[in-house]
Residue, then its C-alpha position, 0 to 999 in steps of 0.5 A: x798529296x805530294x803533287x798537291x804541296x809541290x803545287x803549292x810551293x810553284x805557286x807561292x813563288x809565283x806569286x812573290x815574283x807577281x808581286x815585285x814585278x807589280x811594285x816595280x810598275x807600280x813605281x813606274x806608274x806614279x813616276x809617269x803621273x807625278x811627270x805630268x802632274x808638274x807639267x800639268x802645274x806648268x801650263x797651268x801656271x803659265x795661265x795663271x801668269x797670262x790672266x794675271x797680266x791681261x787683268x792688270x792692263x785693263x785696270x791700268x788703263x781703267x786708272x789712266x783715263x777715267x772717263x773712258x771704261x773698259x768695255x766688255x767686248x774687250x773682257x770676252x777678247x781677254x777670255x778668248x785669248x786664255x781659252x785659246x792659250x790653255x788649250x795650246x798649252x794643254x794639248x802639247x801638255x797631254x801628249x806625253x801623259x797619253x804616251x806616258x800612260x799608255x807605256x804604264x799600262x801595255x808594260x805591266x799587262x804585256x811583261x808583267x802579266x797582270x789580270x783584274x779579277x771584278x767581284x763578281x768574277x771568277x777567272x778561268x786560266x788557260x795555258x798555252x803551252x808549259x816551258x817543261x813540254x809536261x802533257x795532259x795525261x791520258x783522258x784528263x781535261x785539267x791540268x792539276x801540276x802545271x800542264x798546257x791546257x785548262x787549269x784546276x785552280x781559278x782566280x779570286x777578284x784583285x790583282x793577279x800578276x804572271x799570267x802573261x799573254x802570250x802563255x796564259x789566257x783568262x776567262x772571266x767568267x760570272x759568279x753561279x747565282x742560285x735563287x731562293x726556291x731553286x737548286x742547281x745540278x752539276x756535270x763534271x767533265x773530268x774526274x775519275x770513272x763512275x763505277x758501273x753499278x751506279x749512275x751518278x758521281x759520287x760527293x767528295x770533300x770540294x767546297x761545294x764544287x768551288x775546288x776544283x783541285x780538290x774535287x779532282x785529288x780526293x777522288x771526284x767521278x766524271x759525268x752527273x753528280x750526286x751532289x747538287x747546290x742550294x741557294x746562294x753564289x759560287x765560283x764553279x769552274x766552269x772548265x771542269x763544272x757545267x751548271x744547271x740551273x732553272x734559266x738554262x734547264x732548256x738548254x740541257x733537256x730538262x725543265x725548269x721545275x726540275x730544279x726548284x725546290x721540290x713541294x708536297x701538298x698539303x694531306x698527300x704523301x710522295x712516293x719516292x721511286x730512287x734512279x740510283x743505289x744497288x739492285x732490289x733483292x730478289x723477292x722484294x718490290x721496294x727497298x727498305x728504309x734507309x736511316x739518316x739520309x734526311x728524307x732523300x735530300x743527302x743522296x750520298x748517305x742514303x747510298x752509304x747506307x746500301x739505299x736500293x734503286x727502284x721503288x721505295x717504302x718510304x714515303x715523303x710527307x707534305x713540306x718543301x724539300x731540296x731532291x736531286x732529280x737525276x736520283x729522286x722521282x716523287x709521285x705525289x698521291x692523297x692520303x689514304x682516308x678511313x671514313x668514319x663506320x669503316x676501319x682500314x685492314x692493312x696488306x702489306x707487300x713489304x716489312x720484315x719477315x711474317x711473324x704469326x700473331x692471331x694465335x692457335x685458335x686461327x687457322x684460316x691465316x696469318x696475322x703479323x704485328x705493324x711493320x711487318x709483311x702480310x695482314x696487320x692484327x690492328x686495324x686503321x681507324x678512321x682519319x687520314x693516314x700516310x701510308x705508301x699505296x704502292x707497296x700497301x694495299x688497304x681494305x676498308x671493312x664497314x663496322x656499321x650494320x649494312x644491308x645487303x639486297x637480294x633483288x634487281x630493284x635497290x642497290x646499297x651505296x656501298x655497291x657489295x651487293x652489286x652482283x646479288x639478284x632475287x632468288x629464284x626457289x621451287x615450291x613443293x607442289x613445283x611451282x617457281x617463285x621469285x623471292x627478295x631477301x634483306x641480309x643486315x650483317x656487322x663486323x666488329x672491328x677487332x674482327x677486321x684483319x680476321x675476315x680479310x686474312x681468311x677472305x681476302x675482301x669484303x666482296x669476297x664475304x659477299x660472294x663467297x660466304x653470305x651468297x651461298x648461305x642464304x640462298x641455300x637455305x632458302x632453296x631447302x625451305x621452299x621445297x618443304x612447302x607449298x608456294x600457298x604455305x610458304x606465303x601464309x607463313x612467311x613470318x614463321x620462314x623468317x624467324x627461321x632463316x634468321x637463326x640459320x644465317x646468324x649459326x652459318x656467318x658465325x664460323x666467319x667472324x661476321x654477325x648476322x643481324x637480321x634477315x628479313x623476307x621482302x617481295x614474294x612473286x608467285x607464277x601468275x596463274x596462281x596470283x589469280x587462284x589466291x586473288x579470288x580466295x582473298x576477294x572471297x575472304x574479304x566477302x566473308x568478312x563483310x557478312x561479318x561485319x554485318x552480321x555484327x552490326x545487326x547483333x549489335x541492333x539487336x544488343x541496342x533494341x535490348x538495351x533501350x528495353x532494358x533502360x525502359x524497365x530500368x527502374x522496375x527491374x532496380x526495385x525488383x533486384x533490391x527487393x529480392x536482395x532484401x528477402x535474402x537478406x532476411x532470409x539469410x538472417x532468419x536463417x542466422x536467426x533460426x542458427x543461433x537459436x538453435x544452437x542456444x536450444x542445444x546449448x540450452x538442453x545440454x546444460x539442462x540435461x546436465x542439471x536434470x542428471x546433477x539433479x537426479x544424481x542429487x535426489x537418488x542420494x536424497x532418496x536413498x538416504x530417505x528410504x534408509x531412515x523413514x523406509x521405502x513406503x513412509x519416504x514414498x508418501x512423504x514426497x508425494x504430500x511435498x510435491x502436492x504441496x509445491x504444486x498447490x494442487x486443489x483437493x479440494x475443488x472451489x466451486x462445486x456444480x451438480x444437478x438438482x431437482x431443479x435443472x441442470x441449467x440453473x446449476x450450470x449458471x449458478x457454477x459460472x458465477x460463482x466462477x466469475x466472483x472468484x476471478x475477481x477475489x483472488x485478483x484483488x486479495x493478491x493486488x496484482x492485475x493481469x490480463x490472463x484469465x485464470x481457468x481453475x478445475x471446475x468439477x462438474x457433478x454429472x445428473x444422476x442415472x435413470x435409475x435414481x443413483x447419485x451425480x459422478x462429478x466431472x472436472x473440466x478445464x475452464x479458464x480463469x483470471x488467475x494461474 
């Protein structure tokens, strides 16, 4: 810092001495111009005074003689003899301004040291030797405090006086000129060492290397730097700065694309491999994430920040960025895209430490939280992401139902099934066969990382779970049963195998939908055995069918029959429907009468007893006041009477000397007349005959004895 200051001073005075001397040449110059500024007036009045005198003898003798008028041969001999004049005059004039002039110039360039800086110029300054012998130290290129050789400090465009020729010699040199779009490198050629655990310089405070004094003062390291320049213009020393730039790549053994401003494509990441920093620890494949760097554009931050050579976690995401080359290689590579029915499980290599997060209830791996290193618990779900490929490792699980194919013939688009061919079982009774089965499984996506930390990859399910789950049990079945069985019963196998892998895949976090039983290829000889028994079959059915058809002739010629006596055979239903209608109502009939006869009896009979109760009272009491025999004949005489029982008869007929035969008639008619009185004296007509008890007198005995008198029952007119 000192040697800084003391630099300084030297310079101030420098400078001040620069000035005075510019002044006084400044002085001599305008001495020397207004010298032949007057000399240059003399001639010119000397002219003047010339012209003057020649156009003033033309008009005298224009005046003098007027008939005779100047000519103009004479006019152009008049400027010709001024022309001639002025450049006789003009020419001895010139001489001492040239000499003059040339005195101006050489005296202030060569005693004054005057160096013109352009503005698009910069000077480099070279001195020749140093009046105090002071050397360049050891392995130095700049001389910073005076000494012989390239100097630190530049020159800025102007007037620079003291540099004199014969112990300074100025390099003009042109701007640095960065383009848009562009970025430029530079090498330092002195400074300190680079320390041997990085390669580059490191950035110190150096007005974007247009100090050159600084850059060497604060520390500044030889070789490449770190550091770089953006667009714009600079004025590098070139003694101390080599630039590169994309015109002048090829002359440093880089490419021009080296140095333009570094794009990423639009859905890609750049993953970033850093030539410098310190080493990678032990056990880790990238270095961690360095924060405030700004995407690797301030290297020395990065650095500060104990950023590790080799490969990064990081990433680039798509944009225009200004990266060193000799400290950042990109590899551009696409986003890591889920399709959508998949889900992305996530294995990284790098992160924190692992920290368990899938709980006691699995033990068959680790799952870690995002950032960390192992198998993350959160799946990615369908997009793009960016993510670094090379220090993470992602497994797409289908979350749709996918179909896996145990035969040669179809193959999935999503190629799991690649490796999987048709089983190959042994019946029962020793029979090889070729079975195919159709396997429908899903994976939640929850379920994912699971099936991935205990598997490791969807292939593996295949091959390690699924395969041996299915054609095991189809091998135990096919030796239960015969190949004609397993056949016939296929569906009955299906339902069964379906329930067995669905209880096996269980245990692995992955659901089995379906399993389903595809072509079964028996040994030929026995396709020809089960050929004829199915020619048979269909045989058999035929005669069925035949059978069925002549049943339904015969049903047909039944039913035209029937149709023909369709009417006779409706009379003949409705009339039997009939006579058990009325059967069924005499029945109900007969029912209700006798059910009103018993009614009828039961009231009766208890009439009769009320009555016989009754008339036991009336006769006990009877029999107590007119005794048992008077109470006797008095009813009996009522009950004569209320019968109206005739004693007395009202015809009598018996025999006489005569003859029975006139008597019978005689009976008769009398008979008859009697109908007829007894209906009119009651004034009623009634079509019942009355038969009235007709005693008959029967003749007499042989033996003289009287008629006995016979009653006999004859119908009369009257009741």
């Amino acid at each position: 810092m000192r040697t800084l200051q003391s630099f300084n001073r030297k310079r101030k005075s420098s400078k001040i001495l620069s000035f005075v001397a510019s002044v006084a040449a400044s002085l001599a110059v305008a001495g020397s111009v207004s010298v032949a500024g007057a000399q240059v007036n003399q001639v010119n009045k000397s002219v003047n005074q010339v012209e003057y005198n020649n156009v003033a003898n033309v008009t005298k003798s224009v005046t003098t003689n007027v008939t005779v008028p100047a000519t103009e041969n004479q006019v152009i001999s008049v400027k010709t003899l001024k022309a001639s004049q002025l450049q006789m005059s003009l020419g001895w004039g010139l001489i001492p301004i040239a000499v003059v002039g040339g005195l101006v110039i050489f005296v202030p360039l060569f005693f004054g040291g005057l160096v013109v800086i352009g503005e698009r110029e910069v000077g480099i300054v070279v001195k020749k030797f140093a009046v105090s012998g002071k050397g360049l130290p050891p392995g130095g290129l700049i001389a910073l405090n005076g000494e012989a050789g390239l100097q630190a400090d530049t020159l800025a465009p102007g007037w620079h006086w003291g540099y004199f020729p014969w112990q300074f010699s100025v390099k003009k040199e042109t701007v640095v000129m960065v383009p848009q779009g562009e970025i430029a490198l530079i090498v330092a050629a002195d400074g300190s060492q680079v320390p041997p655990e990085r390669i580059l310089g490191k950035i110190v405070d150096s007005d974007n290397f247009q100090d050159a004094r600084k850059f060497l003062l604060n520390g500044g390291e030889k070789g490449r730097q770190i550091g770089f320049l953006t667009a714009g213009t600079y004025r590098i020393n070139t003694a101390l700065f080599k630039v590169i730039t994309a015109s002048n790549a090829n002359q440093h053994e880089m490419r021009a694309e080296q140095l333009r401003i570094y794009q990423i494509e639009p859905e890609k990441v750049g993953i970033v491999t850093t030539l410098d920093g310190s080493p990678i620890r032990t056990g880790e494949i990238a270095g961690h994430t360095i924060p405030g760097h700004d995407n690797f554009q301030n290297g020395q931050r990065f650095l500060d920040g104990g950023g590790q050579r080799g490969l990064q976690e990081q990433v680039l995401l798509s944009g225009s960025w200004n990266l060193n080359p000799w400290l950042v290689n990109v590899e551009q590579v696409p986003m890591t895209e889920i399709p959508i029915g998949y889900v992305g499980v996530v294995i990284s290599f790098v992160g924190k430490e692992q920290e368990d997060v899938s709980g006691a209830s699995f033990t068959h791996g680790q799952l870690v939280n995002q950032g960390h290193k192992g198998v993350w618990v959160e799946p990615l779900y369908p997009g793009k992401h960016p993510l670094n490929t090379k220090v993470m490792k992602v497994e797409l699980v289908p979350t749709t139902n996918i179909v896996l194919n145990f035969t040669d013939r179809i193959m999935g688009q999503h190629g799991y099934d690649s490796k999987l061919t048709a089983l190959k079982l042994l019946s029962f009774d020793g029979f090889t066969f070729d079975l195919e089965i159709f396997q429908i499984i899903h994976i939640g996506a929850s379920d994912a990382p699971k099936v991935i930390s205990r598997l490791g990859s969807m292939q593996n399910v295949i091959d390690q779970v699924l395969r041996p789950i299915v054609g095991n049990y189809f091998r135990n079945s096919a030796q239960e049963y015969t190949i004609l069985d397993f056949l016939i019963a296929r569906s009955e196998r299906q339902v069964e195998a379906s329930e067995y892998v669905k209880s096996a895949l269980r245990a692995y976090d992955v659901q089995a939908v379906d399993s389903l039983i595809g072509l079964i290829t028996p040994p030929p000889e026995l396709m020809h055995t089960l050929t004829d028994r199915k020619i048979a079959e269909e045989q058999r059915k035929t005669y069925e069918v035949q059978q069925m058809a002549q049943t339904q002739r015969q049903m047909l010629v039944r039913e035209t029959s029937l149709a023909d006596i369709q009417d006779s055979l409706v009379t003949s239903e409705e009339g039997v429907k009939i006579a058990q209608l009325k059967a069924n109502a005499r029945i109900q009939e007969a029912t209700g009468e006798a059910e009103s006869i018993k009614l009828k009896a039961i009231a009766e009979a208890e009439g009769i007893r009320a009555t016989g109760n009754a008339k036991a009272e009336t006769y006990r009491a009877g029999v107590e006041a007119l005794g048992e025999n008077g109470y006797t004949a008095m009813q009996m005489m009522q009950i004569v009477g209320e019968s109206n029982v005739r004693l007395i008869p009202d015809i009598l007929v018996g025999g006489n000397s005569g003859g029975g035969a006139n008597g019978l008639v005689d009976g008769l008619l009398s008979m008859i007349l009697w109908n007829q009185t007894s209906t009119k004296q009651n004034g009623n007509v009634s079509n019942q005959p009355i038969y009235p008890r007709v005693p008959v007198m029967a003749p007499k005995n042989g033996n003289g004895n009287a008629h006995i008198p016979l009653n006999l029952d004859i119908p009369t007119d009257s009741q």
